[in-house]
N, C-alpha and C positions, 0 to 999 in steps of 0.2 A: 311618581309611582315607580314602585321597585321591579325591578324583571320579574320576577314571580307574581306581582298583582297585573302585570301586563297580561304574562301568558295565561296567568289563568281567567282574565277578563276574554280573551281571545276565542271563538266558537272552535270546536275540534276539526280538523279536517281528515274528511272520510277518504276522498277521493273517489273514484268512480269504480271502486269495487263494489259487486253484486251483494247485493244483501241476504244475510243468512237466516234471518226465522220470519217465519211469518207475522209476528207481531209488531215487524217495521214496514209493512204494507202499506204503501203509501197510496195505489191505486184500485182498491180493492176487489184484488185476487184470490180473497180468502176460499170463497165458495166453487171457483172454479176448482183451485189447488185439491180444495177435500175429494169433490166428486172425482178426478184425474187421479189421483193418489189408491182412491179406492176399489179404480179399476183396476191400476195395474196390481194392486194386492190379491186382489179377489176375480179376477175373470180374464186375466192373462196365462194361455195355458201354454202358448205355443212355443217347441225351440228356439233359441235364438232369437226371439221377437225383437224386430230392430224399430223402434218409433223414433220418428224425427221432432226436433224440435225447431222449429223455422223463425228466422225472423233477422232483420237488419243492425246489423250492429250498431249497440247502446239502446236494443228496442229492449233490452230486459229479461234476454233468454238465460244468463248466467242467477240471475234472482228467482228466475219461477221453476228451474230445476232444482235451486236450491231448497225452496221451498217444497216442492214436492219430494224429495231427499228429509228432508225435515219432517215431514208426516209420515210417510214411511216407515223412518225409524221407528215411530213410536206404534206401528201396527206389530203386530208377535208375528214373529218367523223370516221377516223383511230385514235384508242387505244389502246395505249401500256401498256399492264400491265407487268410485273415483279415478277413474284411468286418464290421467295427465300427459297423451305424448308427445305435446310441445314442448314438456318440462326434458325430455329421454334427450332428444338432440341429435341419434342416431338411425338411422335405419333398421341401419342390420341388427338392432334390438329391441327394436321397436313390438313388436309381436311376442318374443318371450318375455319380456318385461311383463306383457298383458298377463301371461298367464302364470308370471311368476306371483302378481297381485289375485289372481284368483285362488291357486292354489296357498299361499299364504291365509285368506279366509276362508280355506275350507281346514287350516290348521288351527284356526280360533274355532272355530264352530267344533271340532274333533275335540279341542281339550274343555270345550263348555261342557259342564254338568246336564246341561239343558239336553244338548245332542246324544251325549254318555249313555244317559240313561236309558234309551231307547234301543241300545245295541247291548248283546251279550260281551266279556269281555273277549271272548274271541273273534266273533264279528268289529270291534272295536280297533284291535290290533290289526286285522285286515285290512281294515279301512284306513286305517293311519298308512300301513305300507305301502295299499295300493292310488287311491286316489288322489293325493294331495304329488307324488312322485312321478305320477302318471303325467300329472297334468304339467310338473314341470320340464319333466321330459321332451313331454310332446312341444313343449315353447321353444325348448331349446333342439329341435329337430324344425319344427316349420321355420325359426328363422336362420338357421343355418341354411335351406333347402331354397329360401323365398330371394328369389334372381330378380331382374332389374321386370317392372312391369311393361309387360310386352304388348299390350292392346285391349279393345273390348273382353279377348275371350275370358281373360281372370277377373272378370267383376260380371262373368255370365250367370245369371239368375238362377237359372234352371239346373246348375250343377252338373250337367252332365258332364264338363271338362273337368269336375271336380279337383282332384289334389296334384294332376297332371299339371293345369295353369299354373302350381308355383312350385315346379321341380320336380314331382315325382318319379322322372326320368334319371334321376340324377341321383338316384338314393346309394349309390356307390361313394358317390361325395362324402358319407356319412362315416362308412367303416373308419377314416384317420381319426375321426376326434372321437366316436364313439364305439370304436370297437363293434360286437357284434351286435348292427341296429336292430330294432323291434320294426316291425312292418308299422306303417305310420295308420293303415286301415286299424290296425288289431290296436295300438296305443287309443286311437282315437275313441273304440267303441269299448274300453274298458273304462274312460273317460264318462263316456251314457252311459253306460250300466251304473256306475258308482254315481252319479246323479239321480238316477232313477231310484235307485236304491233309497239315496237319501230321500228322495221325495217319497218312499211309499210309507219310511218311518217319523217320518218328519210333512206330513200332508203340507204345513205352512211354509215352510222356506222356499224363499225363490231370492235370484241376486237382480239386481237393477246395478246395472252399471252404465252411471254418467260418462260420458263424451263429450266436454265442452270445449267450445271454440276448435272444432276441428276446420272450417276456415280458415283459421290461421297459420295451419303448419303449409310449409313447402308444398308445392301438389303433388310430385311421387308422393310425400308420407300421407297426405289427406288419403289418397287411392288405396295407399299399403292398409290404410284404419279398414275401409270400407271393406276390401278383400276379406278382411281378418274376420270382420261382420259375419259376413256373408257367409263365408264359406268355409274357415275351419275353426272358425268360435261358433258355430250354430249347434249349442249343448243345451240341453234339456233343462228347467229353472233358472235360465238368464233371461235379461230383459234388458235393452240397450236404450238408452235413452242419448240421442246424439242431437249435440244442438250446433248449428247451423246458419249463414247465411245463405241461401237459396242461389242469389244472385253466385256466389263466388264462388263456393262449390261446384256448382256447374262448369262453371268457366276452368277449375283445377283439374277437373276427370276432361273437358274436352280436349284440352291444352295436353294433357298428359297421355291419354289414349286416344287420340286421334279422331275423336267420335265428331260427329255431325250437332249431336245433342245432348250435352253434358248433362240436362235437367232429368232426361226421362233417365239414363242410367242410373239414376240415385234413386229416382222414384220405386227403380223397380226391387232396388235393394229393399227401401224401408216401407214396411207393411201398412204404417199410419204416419200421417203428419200434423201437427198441431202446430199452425201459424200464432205465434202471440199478438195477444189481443193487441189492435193499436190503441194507444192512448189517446184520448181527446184532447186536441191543443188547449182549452177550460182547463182538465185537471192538472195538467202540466205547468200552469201557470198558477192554478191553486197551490201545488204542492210545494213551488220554488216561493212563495211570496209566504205561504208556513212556515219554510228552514228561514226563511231572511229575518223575517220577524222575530221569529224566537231568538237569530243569533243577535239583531243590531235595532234592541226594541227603542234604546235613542236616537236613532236615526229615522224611526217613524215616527216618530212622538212629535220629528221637530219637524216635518214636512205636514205635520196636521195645522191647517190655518192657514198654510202658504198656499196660494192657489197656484199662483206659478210654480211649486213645488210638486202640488195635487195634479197637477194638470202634463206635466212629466213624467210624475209616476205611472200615468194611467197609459201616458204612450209608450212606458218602459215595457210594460206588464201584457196590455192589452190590442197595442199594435204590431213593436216589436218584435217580443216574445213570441205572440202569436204568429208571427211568418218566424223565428228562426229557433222556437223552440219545440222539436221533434221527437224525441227518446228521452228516456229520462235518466240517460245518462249524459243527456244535454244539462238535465236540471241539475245534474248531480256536480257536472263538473263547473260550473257555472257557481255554484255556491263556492265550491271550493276556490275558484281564482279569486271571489269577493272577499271570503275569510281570511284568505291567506294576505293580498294587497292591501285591504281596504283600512286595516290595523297602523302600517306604514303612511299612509296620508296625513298632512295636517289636520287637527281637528277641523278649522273651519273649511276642509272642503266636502263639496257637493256631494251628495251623496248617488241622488238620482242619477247625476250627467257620469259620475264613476261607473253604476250599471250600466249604461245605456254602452259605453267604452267597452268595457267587459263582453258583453254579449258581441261586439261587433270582429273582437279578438277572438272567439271563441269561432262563431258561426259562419262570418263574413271577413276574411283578414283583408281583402279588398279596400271594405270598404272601412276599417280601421289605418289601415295603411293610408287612405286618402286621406282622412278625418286628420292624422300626426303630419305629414305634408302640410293639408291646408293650415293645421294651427302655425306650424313653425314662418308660415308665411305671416300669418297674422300675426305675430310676434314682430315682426320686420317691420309693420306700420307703427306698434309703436316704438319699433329704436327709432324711429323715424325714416324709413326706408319706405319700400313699397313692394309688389311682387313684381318680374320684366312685364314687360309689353305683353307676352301673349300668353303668360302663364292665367291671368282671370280665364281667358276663353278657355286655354286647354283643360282649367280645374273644372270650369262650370260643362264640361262638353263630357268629360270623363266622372263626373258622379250623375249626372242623367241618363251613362249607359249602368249605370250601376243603380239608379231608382226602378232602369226598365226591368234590370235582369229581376228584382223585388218585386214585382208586380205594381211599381205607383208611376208607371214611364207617365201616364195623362191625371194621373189623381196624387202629384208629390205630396199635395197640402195632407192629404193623411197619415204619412209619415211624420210629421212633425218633426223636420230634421234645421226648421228653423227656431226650434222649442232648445236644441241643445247643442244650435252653432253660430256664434255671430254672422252676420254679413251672409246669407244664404235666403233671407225671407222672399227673395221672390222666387223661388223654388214654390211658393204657396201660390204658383200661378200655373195656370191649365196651360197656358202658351208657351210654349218650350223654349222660343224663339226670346222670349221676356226673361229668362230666366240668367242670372247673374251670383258671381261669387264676389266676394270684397265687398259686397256694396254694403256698407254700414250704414244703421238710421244713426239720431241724432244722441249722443249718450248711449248709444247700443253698449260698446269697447268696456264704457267707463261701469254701467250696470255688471257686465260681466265679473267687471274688474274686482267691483265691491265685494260680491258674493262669491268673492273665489271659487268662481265658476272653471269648467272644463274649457270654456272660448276664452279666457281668462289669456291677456299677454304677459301676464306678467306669474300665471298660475298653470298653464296648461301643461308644462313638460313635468310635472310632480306628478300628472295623472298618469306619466307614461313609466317614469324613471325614481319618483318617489323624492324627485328634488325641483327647486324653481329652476327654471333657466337658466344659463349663466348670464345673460342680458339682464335679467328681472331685479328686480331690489324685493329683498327679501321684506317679509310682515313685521317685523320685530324693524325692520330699519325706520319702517312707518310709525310704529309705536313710540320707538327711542325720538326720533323727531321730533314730536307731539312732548315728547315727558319736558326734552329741551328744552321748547319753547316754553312751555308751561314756568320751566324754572328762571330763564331770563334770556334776553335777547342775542349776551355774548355766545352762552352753551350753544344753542342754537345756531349761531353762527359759523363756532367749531365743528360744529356738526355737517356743515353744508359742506367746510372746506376738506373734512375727513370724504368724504364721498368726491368730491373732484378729484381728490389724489388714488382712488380706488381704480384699479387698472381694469381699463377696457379701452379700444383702439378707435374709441370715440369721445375724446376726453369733455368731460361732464356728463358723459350719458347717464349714472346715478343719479346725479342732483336732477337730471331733467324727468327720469322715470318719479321721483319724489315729487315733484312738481304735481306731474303727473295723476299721482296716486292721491293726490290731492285735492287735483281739482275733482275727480270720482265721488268726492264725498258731497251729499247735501249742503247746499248754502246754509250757514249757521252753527256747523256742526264739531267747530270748533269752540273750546272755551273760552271767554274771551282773554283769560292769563295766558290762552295757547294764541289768537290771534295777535295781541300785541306782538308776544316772545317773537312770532314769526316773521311779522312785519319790518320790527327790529332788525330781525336776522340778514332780508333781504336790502334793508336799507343801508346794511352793514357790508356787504358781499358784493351786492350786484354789478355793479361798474368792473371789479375784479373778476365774478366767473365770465362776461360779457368778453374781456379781453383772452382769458383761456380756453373759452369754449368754441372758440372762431367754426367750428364745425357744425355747431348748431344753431342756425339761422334761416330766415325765411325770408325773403325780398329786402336783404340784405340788410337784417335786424335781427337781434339776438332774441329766441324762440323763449329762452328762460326769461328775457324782460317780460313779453305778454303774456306768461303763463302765472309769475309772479303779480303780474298788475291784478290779473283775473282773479286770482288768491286775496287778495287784499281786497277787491270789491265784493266777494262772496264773504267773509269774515273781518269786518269791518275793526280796526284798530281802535281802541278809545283814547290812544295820545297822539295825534295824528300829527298835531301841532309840533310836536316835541320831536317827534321825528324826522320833518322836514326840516328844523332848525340843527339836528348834529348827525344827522345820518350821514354816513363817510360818501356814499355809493350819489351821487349828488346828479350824477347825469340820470340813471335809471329815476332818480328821484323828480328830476322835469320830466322825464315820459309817463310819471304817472301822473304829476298834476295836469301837467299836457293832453293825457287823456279825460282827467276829469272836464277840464276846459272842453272839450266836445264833447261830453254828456250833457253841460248845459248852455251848449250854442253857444261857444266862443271861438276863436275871437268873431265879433260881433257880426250878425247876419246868417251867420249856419244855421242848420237844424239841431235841436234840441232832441236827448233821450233820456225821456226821465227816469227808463227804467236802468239805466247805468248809474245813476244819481246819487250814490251809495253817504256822497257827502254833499251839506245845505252848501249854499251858493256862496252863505255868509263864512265859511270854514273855507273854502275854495279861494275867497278872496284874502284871507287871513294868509295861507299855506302861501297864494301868490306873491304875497310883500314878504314874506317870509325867504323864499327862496332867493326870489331876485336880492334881496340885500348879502345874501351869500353869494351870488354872483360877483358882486360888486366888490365886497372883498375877497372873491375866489381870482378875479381878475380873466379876461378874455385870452389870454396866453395859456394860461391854464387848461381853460374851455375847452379851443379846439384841439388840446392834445387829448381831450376825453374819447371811451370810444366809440359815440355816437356824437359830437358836438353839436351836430345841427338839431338835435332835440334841444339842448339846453339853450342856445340859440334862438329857435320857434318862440319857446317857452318866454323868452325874457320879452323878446321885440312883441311877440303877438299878445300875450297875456297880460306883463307891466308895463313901463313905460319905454312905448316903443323910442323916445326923443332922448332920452339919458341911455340906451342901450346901446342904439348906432352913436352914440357921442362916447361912448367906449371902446366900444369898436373902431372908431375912427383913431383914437389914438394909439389903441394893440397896431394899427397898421400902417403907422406911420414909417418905421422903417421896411424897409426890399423883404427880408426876413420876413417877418409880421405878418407883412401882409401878403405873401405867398403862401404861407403857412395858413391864412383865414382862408383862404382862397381856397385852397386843398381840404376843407374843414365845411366845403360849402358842396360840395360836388355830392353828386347823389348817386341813385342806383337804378337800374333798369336792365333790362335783361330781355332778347329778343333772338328769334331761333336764325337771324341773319347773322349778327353779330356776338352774340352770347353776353354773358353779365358788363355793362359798362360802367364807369363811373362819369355821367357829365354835367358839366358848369353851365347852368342855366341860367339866363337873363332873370326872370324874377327870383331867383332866391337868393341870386346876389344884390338885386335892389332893398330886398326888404332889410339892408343892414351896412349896403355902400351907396354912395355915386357908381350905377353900374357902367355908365357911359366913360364916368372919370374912369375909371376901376380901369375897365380894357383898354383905354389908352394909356395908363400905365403898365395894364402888362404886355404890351405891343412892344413898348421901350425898354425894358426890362430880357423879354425876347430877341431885341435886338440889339441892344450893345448894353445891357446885365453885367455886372460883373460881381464873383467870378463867373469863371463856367457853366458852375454847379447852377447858379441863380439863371443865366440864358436858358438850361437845360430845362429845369424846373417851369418858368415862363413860357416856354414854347408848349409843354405838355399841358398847361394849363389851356393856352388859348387854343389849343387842338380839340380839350374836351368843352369850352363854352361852347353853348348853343345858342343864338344870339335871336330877339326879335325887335320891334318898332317900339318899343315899351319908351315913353318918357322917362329922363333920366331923373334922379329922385338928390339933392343936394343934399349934402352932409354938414352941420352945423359944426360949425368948428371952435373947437372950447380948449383953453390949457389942461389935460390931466395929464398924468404919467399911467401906464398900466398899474394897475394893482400889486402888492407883496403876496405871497402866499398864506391861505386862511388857515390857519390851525383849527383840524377837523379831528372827529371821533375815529 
């Protein structure tokens, strides 16, 4: 798709600008607007009449003025002016500015036909002269005059302090810039007369001038508006309409004149107050789930059927929303972060858990800040890490002050915050004390994983930053994998070792995240030209990433072996045979037969699992003669320089013939060498918070493959008069890690072979 079929598939973005006509009514205003509208047209007689417009920002007072601005217009004789003086910037011009905007429309009204006609042309010329000049005049004398405000007395009601509260002492000030002033009494009432005037020939006009967001200016200039109000804009056919937060307002006149009660000063200014209507959290959530639909009607189409989709939406909409969508320029802005980000995501991500993100950005940063924390941590489990010791308590202690402050401190489960975060489900418990972070059910991670979810580790930082993680393997790497194998076992292969060389300071962490992203997928759900390819792949690698990947292991076996084993049992290979005979990776390749042997209770006397069973008994016993004759020609020298030997080891002695295996063995160790080297090939792993990871040489695991009695009287001799050095040195570390018990010693049959030559392998 080209930029242009982009942008214009894209919804518009409005932003939380107040809406201009009444025909985008979104909460239906309409009928108030009219009757409102037609008061102040028709039964507003008073000077100066100052109505307030009340209400909390983003409740909608910039829309419903507009609106009634809008109706207005279109009654005969009705003027809308607009006095902006957040936009001025300045004080000290603040007030002539006002009255440079009025008298400006009494110079459109003067050159209207409409007005014209009403005056003779000598009355006409009068009035051009006098009241459009007057009126500027006079702006530019009150703000010249208007000194810093000094207290309650210049926003006193009653007028008595009238034009004294802002200079009139000081009208000497005047003569430098205006020469010989006009008494500001005699300007002012030439001002009413020429109002009056126009009202007796014009019965219909009257001005309505908007006030919006005076809240917002500094609080000397909020107090300088109000002054202005009051007390020398109170002209005959004006009508002010000032819209207002209550709350802040107050606090500007108290903070600014010293009053005890910022509220009632206002009050007494303005003659009426009209509180906007509150919204019911219902329509608010109607009206946000109308703009989303019309913009992203794919996005609902494809959560229809999905319950776990259905069932998120409804706590997007109806729980959510409900506690944090208030104003409706909550709803307004809220579309707009969706329109603007939600275009930038991968198509397969979520759609719902992206809203749910969004609202938490918007209304609660809290608890979006906790939510990108806790992901990045769940990110850590699967590079294979974990979060410290006390970071689960401090997340799980720090979002239940955060469910209190929401109102779900004892009702979390209604939240549903385990609908759109892994590892949080017992947040769906009333006992506070039960409640845990990290704790994932079984397949929780990997379901995420699937559906490029927002708890997604391998998905979640695109919900934040519009890219996968730098830990993650990206979806196309998934894909190309799958085409690989599809095509043949070697691409495949290339493919694994291109990803080991991919730089991260965990070397293999790609191949293991692929592994990974793998095992996520439904048993079966590969084809079977993908499960050979793959099987291939790893029969081909294995043995090799085992030795580069020394970082990623688990009780000191390589995590890629069992994840790949698990791969192969969930997507079953149909050359199984074929692979065990040239597969290069030959150790990885006895831990898988090795494992099949314990699916079906080998070697002899264990328990059986038949739901591991993924291969007949009769293919298991095929693979086993199979393998071990590779042994045979691989030769036991070879073996334990593998890097697991004691699998391939287990594998020969416990699964084939234990009596020809230790008769190979017995000759690999016929010289000092040899048999220090089997020895070393035999030691195990264990790990204890006394001593930390060890490696030690235990009595039975050396029986099942020497004379373990002979064995350590040999390396007793060896330890002590070895030669050279290196061999005592060796010898003594040995007999330091055996751990010895009463075990009967097991004889070694002793037969002429030589070790084996090296097997020419794939």
């Amino acid at each position: 798709m080209d930029a242009q079929s982009v942008q214009a598939s894209r919804p518009p973005l409005t932003g939380d600008k107040a809406l201009v006509s009444i025909d985008d009514d979104e909460f239906g205003l309409n009928e108030t607007i009219a009757r409102l509208s037609n008061t102040l047209a028709t039964m507003v007689r008073g000077d100066g009449y100052a109505l307030g417009i009340e209400g909390s920002w983003g409740s909608g007072k910039s829309t419903f003025v507009n609106f009634i601005s809008e109706r207005l217009e279109r009654i005969s004789g009705q003027r809308v002016l607009r006095f902006e003086p957040w936009l001025i910037g300045d004080k000290s011009v603040l007030i002539a500015a006002f009255f440079g905007l009025l008298a400006t429309e009494i110079d459109r009204i003067e050159e209207s036909s409409e007005f014209g006609s009403s005056f003779t042309s000598w009355q006409l010329r009068r009035a051009r002269t006098k009241l459009s000049k007057s009126i500027r005049k006079y702006g530019r004398y009150i703000g010249a005059l208007a000194g810093p405000v000094g207290g309650a007395a210049s926003l006193d009601p009653s007028g008595t302090t009238a034009l004294a509260a802002i200079g009139l002492k000081g009208l000497d000030r005047l003569i430098p810039f205006f020469g010989n002033a006009v008494p500001l009494e005699k300007l002012k009432a030439e001002i009413v007369q020429g109002l009056r005037e126009l009202r007796r020939t014009h019965s219909e006009i009257r001005f309505t001038v908007v006030i919006d967001d005076l809240d917002r200016l500094p609080p000397e200039e909020a107090v300088e508006v109000l002054r202005m109000v009051q007390k020398v804009a109170d002209f005959p056919c004006i009508t002010y309409l000032i819209c207002y937060d209550s709350n802040v307002l107050s606090e500007q006149v108290r903070h600014t004149l010293q009053v005890e009660d910022g509220r009632r000063y206002t009050e007494k200014i303005l003659q009426e107050v009209i509180h906007i209507p509150p919204q019911e959290p219902f329509a608010l959530r109607r009206a946000l789930k109308r703009k989303l639909k019309q913009a992203f009607p794919k996005e609902f189409e494809r959560i229809q059927g999905d319950r776990d989709a259905e069932y998120r939406q409804h706590l997007f909409f109806d729980v959510w929303g409900g506690t944090f969508l208030t104003t409706p320029r909550d709803v307004a802005r809220l579309f707009d972060a969706v329109a603007l980000s939600w275009p930038l995501l991968p198509l397969e991500s979520d759609f719902c858990d992206f809203l749910w993100l969004q609202l938490q950005k918007l209304k609660s940063y809290e608890m979006y800040t906790w939510t990108r924390e806790y992901l990045q941590n769940v990110g850590a489990y699967r590079d294979g890490g974990r979060a410290g010791d006390t970071q689960p308590g401090e997340m799980a202690q720090s979002l239940s002050k955060l469910m209190e402050k929401h109102g779900w401190a004892s009702r979390a489960y209604i939240s549903g915050i385990n609908s759109f975060l892994p590892g949080v489900g017992s947040f769906a418990f009333d006992d506070e004390s039960k409640r845990k972070v990290f704790d994932f059910t079984r397949d929780e991670l990997g379901n995420f994983e699937a559906k490029h979810r927002l708890g997604s580790p391998s998905h979640w930082r695109q919900y934040f930053a519009f890219e996968a993680p730098s830990y993650a393997l990206k979806d196309g790497d998934l894909v190309a994998f799958r085409k690989a194998c599809a095509t043949s076992g070697g691409r495949a292969k290339a493919f694994l070792l291109e990803l080991l060389k991919r730089e991260h300071e965990r070397r293999g962490h790609f191949v293991d995240l692929l592994l990974d992203r793998l095992l996520d997928q439904p048993a079966g759900s590969l084809s079977t030209s993908e499960a050979d390819g793959m099987a291939w792949a790893f029969a081909l690698t294995m043995d090799e990433l085992a030795v580069e990947t020394v970082g990623i292991q688990e009780f000191g076996r390589s995590e890629l072996w069992r994840k790949a084993v698990h791969l192969v049992e969930k997507n079953k290979p149909s050359n199984f045979s074929d692979i065990v005979t040239r597969g290069k990776a030959i150790n990885w390749l006895s831990h898988l037969v090795r494992d099949l042997g314990f699916a079906h209770g080998l070697p002899t006397g264990n328990r059986s699992y038949p739901e591991n069973q993924w291969l007949s008994r009769e293919a298991l016993d095929e693979a086993v003669i199979l393998i071990t004759r590779r042994y045979e020609t691989f030769g036991v020298k070879r073996i334990i320089t593998l890097p697991s030997p004691l699998d391939a080891l287990y594998c020969w002695v416990q699964l084939g013939n234990a009596s020809i295996a230790r008769q190979y063995i017995a000759a690999a160790t016929r010289d000092d060498g040899g048999f220090l080297s089997a020895l070393q090939a035999m030691r195990g792993w264990q790990s204890s918070s006394d001593t930390g990871v060890t490696h030690p040489l235990r009595d039975d695991v050396v029986g099942l493959f020497l004379d373990k009695g002979e064995a350590f009287s040999r390396l007793e001799v060896l330890a002590n008069a070895g030669r050279p050095r290196a061999t005592r040195r060796k010898a003594s570390a040995l007999l330091k890690a055996w751990q010895r018990n009463d075990s009967a010693r097991q004889p070694v049959a002793e037969i002429t072979i030589d070790d084996a030559s090296d097997e020419q392998v794939m």
